[in-house]
N, C-alpha and C positions, 0 to 999 in steps of 0.2 A: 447687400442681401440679393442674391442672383434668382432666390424663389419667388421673387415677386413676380405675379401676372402682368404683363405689360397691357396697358389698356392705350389705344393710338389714336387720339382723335381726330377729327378732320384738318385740323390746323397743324398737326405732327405729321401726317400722311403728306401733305400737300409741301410742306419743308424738305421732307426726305424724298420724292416725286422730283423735287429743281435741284436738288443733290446730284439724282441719279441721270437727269437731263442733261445737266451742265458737264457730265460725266461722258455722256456720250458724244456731245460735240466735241469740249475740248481733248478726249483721247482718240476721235476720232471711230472710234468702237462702232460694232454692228448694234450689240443690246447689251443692257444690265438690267442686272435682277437685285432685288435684296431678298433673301431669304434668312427664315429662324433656323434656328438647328435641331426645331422639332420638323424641319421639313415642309415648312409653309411658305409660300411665298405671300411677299408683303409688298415690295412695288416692284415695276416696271418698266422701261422704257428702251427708246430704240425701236428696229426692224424683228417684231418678235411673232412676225406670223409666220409661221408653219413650225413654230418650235412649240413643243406639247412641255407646255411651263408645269405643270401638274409632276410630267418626270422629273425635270429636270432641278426643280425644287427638293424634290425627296431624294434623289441617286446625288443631288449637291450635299447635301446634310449625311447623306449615309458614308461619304467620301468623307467629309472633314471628321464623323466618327470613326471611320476604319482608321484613317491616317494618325487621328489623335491616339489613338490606340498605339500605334507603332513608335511613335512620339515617347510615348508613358515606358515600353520596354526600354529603349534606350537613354529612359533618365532625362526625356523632354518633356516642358508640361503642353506643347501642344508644337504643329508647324501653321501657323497663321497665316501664310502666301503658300499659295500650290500653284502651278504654272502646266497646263497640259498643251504641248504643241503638233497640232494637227497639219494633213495635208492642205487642207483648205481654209482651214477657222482655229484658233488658239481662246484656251481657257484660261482667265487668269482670275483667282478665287483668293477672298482675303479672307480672314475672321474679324469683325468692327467689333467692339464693343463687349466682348468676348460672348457674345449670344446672339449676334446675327454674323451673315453671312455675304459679300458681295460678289457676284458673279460679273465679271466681261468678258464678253463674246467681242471678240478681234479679228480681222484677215491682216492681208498685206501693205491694205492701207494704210494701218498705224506700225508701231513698233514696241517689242518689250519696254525699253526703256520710256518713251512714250505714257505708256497704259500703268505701268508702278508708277512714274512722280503723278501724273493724275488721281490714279489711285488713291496714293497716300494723302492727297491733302481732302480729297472727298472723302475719305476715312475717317478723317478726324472733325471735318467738318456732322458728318453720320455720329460718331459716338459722342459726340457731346448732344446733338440731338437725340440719342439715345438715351444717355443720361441723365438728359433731362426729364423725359417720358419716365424713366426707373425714379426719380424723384419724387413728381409726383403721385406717382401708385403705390411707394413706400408711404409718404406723407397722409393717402386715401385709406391706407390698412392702419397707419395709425392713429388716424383721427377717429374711426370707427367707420368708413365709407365702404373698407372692403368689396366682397363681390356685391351684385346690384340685387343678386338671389338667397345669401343668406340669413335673408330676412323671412325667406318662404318655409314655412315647414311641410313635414308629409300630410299632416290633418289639411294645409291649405290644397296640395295638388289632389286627396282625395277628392274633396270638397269641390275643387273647380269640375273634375272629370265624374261625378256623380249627377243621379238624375234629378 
């Protein structure tokens, strides 16, 4: 069920956090990012000061939408590694779990092949922690845990904001 809300608790955060750490030493990388594909970033690590993460979260997510797009004309159901190589810094962008997103920021210091075998095993290390998280939030909508607000009705939010 990919409609499930993922809800990330401090204990999930802090897993995929040494994911993305251990990601950047052993590829050597400037920064990683995890983002959704609604355009949110979710963690970070690495040298990520003066990069306005707020972009680059949204134009990351609106990329793997265009491209998925072009993907679907030519009979692919998506491109899950995007590779953009810069003068100075190279992007290299997976799809984990097929609803998040892993950015590395790279120079000269590492190399493609380098930052893909790193990648992929933080990949998979990320989706199964992801999968885990989608377990339990399916497990919470069927036990009746649901969201934490649809217990509120409108008589309640009158009632709070009344005099």
């Amino acid at each position: 069920m990919m409609d499930t809300q993922l809800v990330m608790y401090e204990e999930d955060f802090k897993r995929i956090l040494a994911v993305i750490q251990r990601l950047v030493r052993d590829a050597n990388a400037k920064g990683v990012f995890v983002v959704d594909k609604n355009g949110q970033l979710i963690a970070e690590a690495g040298e990520v000061r003066g990069i306005d993460t707020t972009s680059l979260a949204s134009l990351t997510a609106g990329s793997i939408a265009a491209t998925g797009g072009l993907a679907k004309l030519i009979g692919e159901e998506d491109f899950p590694v995007h590779f953009h190589q810069g003068a100075r810094d190279n992007l290299h962008i997976t799809i984990v779990a097929k609803r998040m997103i892993l950015v590395v920021i790279f120079d000269d210091r590492s190399s493609l092949g380098l930052v893909r075998l790193r990648v992929k095993k933080a990949g998979t290390e990320m989706g199964k922690i992801f999968e885990e998280i989608q377990k339990k939030a399916e497990a919470d909508q069927a036990g009746g845990g649901g969201s934490p607000f649809s217990e509120i009705t409108d008589d309640d939010i009158d009632n709070l904001f009344s005099d």
